[in-house]
C-alpha positions as CSV (number, residue, x, y, z in Angstrom):
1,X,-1.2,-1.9,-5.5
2,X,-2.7,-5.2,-4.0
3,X,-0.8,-8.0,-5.2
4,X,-3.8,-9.8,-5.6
5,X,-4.3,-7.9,-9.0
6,X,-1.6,-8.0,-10.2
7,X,-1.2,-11.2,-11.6
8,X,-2.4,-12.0,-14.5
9,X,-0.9,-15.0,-15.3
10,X,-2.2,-16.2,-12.0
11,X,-5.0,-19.0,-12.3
12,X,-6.3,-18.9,-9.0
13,X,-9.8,-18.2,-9.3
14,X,-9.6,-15.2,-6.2
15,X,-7.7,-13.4,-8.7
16,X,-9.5,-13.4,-11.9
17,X,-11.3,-9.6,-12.8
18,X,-15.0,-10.1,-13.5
19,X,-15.9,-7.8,-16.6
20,X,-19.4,-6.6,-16.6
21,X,-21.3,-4.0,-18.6
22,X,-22.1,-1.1,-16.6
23,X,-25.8,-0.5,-15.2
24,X,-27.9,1.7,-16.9
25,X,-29.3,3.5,-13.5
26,X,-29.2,6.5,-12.3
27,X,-27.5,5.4,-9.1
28,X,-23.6,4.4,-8.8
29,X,-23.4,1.4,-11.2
30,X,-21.6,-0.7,-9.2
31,X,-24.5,-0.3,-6.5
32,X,-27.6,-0.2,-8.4
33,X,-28.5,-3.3,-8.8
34,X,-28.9,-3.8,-4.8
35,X,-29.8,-0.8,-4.2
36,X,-32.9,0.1,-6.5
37,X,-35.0,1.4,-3.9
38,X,-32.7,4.2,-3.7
39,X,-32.6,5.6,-6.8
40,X,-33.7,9.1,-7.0
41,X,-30.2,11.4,-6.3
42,X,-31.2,13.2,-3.3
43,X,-31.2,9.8,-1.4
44,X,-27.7,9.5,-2.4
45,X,-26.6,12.8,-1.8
46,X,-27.8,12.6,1.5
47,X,-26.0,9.2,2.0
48,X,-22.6,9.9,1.0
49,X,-22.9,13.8,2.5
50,X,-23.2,12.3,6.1
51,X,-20.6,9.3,5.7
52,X,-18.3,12.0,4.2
53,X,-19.0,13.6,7.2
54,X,-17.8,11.0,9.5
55,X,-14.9,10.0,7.5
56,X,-13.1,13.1,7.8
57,X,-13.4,12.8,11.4
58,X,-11.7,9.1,12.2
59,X,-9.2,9.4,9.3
60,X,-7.4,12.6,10.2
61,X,-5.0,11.6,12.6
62,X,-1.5,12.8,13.8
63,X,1.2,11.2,12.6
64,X,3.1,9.2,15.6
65,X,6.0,7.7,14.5
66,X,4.9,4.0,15.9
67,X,2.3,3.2,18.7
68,X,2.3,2.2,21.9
69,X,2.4,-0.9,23.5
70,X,0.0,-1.8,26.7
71,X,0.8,-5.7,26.9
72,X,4.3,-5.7,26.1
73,X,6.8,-5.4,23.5
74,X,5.4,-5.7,19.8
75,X,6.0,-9.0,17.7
76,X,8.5,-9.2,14.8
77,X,6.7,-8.8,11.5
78,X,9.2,-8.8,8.9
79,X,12.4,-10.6,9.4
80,X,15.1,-10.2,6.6
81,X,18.7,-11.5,6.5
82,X,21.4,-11.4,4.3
83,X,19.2,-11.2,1.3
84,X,20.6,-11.5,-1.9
85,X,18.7,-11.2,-5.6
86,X,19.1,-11.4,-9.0
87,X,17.3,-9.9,-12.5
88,X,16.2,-13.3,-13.4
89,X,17.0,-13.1,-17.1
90,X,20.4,-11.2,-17.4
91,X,21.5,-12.7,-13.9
92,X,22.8,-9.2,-12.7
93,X,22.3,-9.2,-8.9
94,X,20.9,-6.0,-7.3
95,X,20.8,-7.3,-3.7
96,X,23.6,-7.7,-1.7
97,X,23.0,-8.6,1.7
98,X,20.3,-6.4,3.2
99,X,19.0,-7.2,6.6
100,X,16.6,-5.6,8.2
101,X,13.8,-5.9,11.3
102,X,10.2,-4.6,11.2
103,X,8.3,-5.1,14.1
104,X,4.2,-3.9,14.5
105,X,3.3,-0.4,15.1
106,X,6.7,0.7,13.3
107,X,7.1,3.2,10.5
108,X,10.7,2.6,8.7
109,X,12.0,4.7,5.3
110,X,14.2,3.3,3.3
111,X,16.1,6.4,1.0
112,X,19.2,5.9,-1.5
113,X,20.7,7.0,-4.6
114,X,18.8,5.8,-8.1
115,X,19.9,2.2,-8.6
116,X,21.0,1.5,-5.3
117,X,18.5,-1.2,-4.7
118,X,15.4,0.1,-2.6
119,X,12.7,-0.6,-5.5
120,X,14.1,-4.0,-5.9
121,X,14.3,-5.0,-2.2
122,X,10.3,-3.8,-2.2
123,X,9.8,-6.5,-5.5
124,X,11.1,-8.8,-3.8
125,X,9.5,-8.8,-0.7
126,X,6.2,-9.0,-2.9
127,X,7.3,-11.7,-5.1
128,X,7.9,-9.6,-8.0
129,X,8.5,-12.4,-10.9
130,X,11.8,-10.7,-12.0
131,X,13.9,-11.5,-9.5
132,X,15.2,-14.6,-8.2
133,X,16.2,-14.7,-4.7
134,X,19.8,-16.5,-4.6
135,X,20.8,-16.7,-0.4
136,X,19.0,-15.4,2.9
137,X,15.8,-15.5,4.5
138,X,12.7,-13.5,4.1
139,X,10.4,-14.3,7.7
140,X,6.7,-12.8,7.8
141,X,4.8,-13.4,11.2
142,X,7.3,-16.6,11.4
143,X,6.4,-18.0,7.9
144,X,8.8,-17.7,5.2
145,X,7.6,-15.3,2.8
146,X,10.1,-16.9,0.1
147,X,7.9,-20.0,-0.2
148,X,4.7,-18.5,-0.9
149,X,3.2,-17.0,-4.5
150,X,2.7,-12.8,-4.7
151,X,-1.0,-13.6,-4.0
152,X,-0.5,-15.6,-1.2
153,X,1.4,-12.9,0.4
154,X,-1.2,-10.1,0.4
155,X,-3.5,-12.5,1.5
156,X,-1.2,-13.5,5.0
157,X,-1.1,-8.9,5.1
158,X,1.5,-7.5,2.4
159,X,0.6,-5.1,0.6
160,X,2.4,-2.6,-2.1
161,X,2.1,0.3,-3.7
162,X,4.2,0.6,-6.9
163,X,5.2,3.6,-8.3
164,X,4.0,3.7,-11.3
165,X,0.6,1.3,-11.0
166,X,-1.1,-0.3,-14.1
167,X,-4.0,0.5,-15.7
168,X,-6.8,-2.1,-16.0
169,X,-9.6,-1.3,-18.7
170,X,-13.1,-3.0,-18.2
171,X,-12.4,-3.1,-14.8
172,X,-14.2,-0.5,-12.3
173,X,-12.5,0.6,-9.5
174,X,-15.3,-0.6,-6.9
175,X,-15.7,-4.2,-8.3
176,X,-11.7,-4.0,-8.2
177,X,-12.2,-3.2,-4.5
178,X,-14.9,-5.7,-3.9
179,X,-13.1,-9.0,-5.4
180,X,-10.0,-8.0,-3.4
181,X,-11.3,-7.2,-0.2
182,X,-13.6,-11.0,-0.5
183,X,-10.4,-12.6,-1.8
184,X,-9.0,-11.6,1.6
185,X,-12.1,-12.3,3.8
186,X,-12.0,-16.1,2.0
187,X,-8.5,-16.7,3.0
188,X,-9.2,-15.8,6.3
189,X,-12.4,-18.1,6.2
190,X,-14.9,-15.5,6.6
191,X,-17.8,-14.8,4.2
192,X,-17.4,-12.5,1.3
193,X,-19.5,-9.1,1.8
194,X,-22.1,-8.1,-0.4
195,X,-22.0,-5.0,-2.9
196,X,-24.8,-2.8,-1.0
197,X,-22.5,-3.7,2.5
198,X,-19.4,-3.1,1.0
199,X,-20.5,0.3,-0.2
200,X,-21.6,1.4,2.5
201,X,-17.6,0.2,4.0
202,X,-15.7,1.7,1.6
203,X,-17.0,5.2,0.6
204,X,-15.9,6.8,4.1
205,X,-12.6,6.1,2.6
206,X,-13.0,7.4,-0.7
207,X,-14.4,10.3,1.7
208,X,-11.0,10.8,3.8
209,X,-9.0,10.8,0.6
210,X,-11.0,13.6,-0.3
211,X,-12.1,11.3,-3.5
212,X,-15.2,12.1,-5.6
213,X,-17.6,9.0,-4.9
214,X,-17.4,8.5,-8.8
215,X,-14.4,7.8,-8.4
216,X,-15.5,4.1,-7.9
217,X,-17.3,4.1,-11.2
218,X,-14.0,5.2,-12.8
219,X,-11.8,2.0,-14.2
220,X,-8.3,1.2,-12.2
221,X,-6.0,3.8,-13.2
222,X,-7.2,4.3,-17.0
223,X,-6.5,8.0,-17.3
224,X,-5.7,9.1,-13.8
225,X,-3.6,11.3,-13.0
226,X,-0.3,10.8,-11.3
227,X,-1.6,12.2,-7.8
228,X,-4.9,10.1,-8.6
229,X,-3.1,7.0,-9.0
230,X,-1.4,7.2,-5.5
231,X,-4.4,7.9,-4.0
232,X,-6.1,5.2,-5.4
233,X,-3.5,3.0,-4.1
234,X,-3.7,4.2,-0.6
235,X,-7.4,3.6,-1.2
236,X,-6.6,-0.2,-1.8
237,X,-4.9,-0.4,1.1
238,X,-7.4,1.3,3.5
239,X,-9.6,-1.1,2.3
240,X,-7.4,-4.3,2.6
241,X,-6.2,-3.0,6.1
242,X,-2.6,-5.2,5.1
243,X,-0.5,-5.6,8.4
244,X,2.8,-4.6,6.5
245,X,2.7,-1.4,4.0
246,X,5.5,-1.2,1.5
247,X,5.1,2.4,0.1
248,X,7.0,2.5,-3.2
249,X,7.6,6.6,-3.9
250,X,4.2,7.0,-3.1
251,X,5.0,11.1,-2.4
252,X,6.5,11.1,-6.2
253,X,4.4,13.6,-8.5
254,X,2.1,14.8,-5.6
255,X,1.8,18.3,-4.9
256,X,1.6,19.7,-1.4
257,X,-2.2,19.4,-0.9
258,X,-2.4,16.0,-2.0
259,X,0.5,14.7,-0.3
260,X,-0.8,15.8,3.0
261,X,-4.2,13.7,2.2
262,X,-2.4,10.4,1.7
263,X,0.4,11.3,4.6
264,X,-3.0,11.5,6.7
265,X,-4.9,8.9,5.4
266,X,-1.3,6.5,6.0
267,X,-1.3,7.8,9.3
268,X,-4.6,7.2,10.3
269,X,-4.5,3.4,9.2
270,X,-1.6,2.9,11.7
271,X,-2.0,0.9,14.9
272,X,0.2,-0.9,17.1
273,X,-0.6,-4.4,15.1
274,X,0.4,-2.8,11.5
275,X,3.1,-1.5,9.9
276,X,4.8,0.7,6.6
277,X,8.0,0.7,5.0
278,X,8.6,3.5,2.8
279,X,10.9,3.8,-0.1
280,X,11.8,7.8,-1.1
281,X,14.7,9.7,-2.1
282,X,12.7,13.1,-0.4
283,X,12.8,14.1,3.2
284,X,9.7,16.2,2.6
285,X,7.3,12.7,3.0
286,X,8.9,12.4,6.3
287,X,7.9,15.5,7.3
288,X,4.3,14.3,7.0
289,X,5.0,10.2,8.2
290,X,7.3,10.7,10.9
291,X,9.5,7.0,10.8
292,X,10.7,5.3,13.6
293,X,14.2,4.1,11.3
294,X,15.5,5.2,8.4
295,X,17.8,3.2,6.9
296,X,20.5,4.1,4.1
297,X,20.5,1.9,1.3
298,X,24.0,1.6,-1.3
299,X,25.0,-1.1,-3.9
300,X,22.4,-3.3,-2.7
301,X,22.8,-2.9,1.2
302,X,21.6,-1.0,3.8
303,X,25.1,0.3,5.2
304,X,23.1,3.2,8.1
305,X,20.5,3.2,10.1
306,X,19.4,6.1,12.2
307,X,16.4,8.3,13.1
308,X,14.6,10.8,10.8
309,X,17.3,13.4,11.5
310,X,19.5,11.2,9.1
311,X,16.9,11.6,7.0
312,X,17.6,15.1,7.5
313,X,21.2,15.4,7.0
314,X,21.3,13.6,4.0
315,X,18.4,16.2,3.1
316,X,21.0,19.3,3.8
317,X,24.6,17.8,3.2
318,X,23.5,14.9,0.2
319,X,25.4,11.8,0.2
320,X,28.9,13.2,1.2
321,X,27.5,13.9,4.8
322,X,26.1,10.4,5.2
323,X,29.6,8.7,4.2
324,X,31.1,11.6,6.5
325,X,28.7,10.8,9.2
């Protein structure tokens, strides 16, 4: 999930949820206001039939394991070194060293036993308020990441997706979207959009996911189900566009069918200026994202690296092949 909503202790006013009572229209609440002209259903069955249309068409593509490179080698995005943390209350430290390179158009998995440290590395990275950072350095397009608060992060292009994501009541899904995606816009210094525009931006998305276009009327994650959640998640990053993806389990509790929509919808946000970093313990996601790295992570460390056929072995032969290997 964005970081950007995630804090509620937070006072910066980009990060506050506006509650408003719902529109009594016919038409999507969130749009009805600017969009009264359009209010008998046929208009907007018409509407969303030929953006689903398109959607399907830009979103489903191939996954290719990274992207090419026409002028030159792509820029470091992530830099991590000999990164050590700690639960901030109990002092207990999770991180032991890890080290690790991202650079843009790369896909990199991150797999290890329960408790090995791949959820806490992700916290980290985000700014997670549990964890205290004790030695090492944590680089993001050359800035250090360790200096800056979890919503100044997704705004400079990190974005997470948590495995199991809160639930916000009051809160509907497409003024969710909205505040995020202006909260972004502003700390880039560009105007925020208006309702009717944004709409129209991010219901081809809701399209690709193969989302019911109530699904923005819907509040953030009260009473979805586990495959709904992820999908809304994948949702909030299409929209946000973040340069570096941190997938957090994101295949857990989907079946096949869904899977395959957010493996494509991943994909198909992809270019040679982004990246993702995925954390699973299943080789079956990989199947669908085809990584560039996958690393090996144990007590805290990443201790191999390798291509997705370590991904593979560890798949067939478990954790004794990997030590063997």
């Amino acid at each position: 999930m964005a970081l950007l909503n995630l804090s509620s202790s937070s006072s910066s006013p980009s990060t506050s949820l506006p509650l408003r009572a719902p529109f009594a229209a016919p038409f999507p609440k969130h749009a009805a206001f600017a969009l009264r002209a359009w209010r008998p259903r046929s208009n907007l069955a018409y509407f969303c039939s030929s953006i689903r249309t398109k959607a399907t068409l830009t979103i489903d593509s191939p996954s290719t394991g990274g992207a090419s490179f026409p002028d030159g080698p792509p820029r470091v995005l992530l830099e991590v070194k000999d990164l050590k943390a700690v639960v901030r209350e109990s002092g207990q430290e999770i991180l032991r060293g890890v080290s690790l390179t991202i650079s843009e158009g790369e896909i990199h998995a991150i797999m290890g036993k329960n408790g090995s440290g791949k959820s806490t590395f992700s916290k980290v990275l985000v700014g997670h308020p549990d964890y205290e950072v004790t030695e090492g350095r944590v680089l993001f397009k050359d800035q250090n990441l360790l200096d800056m608060e979890p919503e100044e992060r997704s705004h400079v292009g990190i974005f997470m997706s948590f495995q199991s994501p809160v639930e916000i009541p009051g809160v509907s899904n497409f003024d969710f979207l909205l505040m995020a995606f202006n909260a972004r816009r502003k700390s880039q210094g560009l105007p925020p959009v208006e309702p009717l525009e944004f709409y129209s931006l991010v219901t081809p998305k809701v399209a690709a996911l193969n989302m019911n276009p109530k699904f923005l009327d819907r509040n953030v994650n009260e009473g979805f189900s586990g495959g709904e959640k992820k999908r809304n998640e994948i949702l909030q990053l299409a929209v946000l566009q973040a340069d570096l993806a941190i997938l957090d389990e994101i295949d857990s509790g989907l079946d096949v069918d869904a899977l395959q929509d957010v493996a494509k919808a991943v994909n198909g946000l992809l270019t040679p200026s982004n990246s993702v970093l995925m954390i699973t313990h299943y080789q079956r996601l990989l199947d669908y994202i085809n990584p560039n790295y996958v690393h090996i992570m144990e007590n805290g460390r990443i201790i191999k690296t390798g291509d997705v056929s370590l991904a593979k072995l560890l798949e067939r032969e478990g954790y004794r092949g990997i030590y063997g290997a």
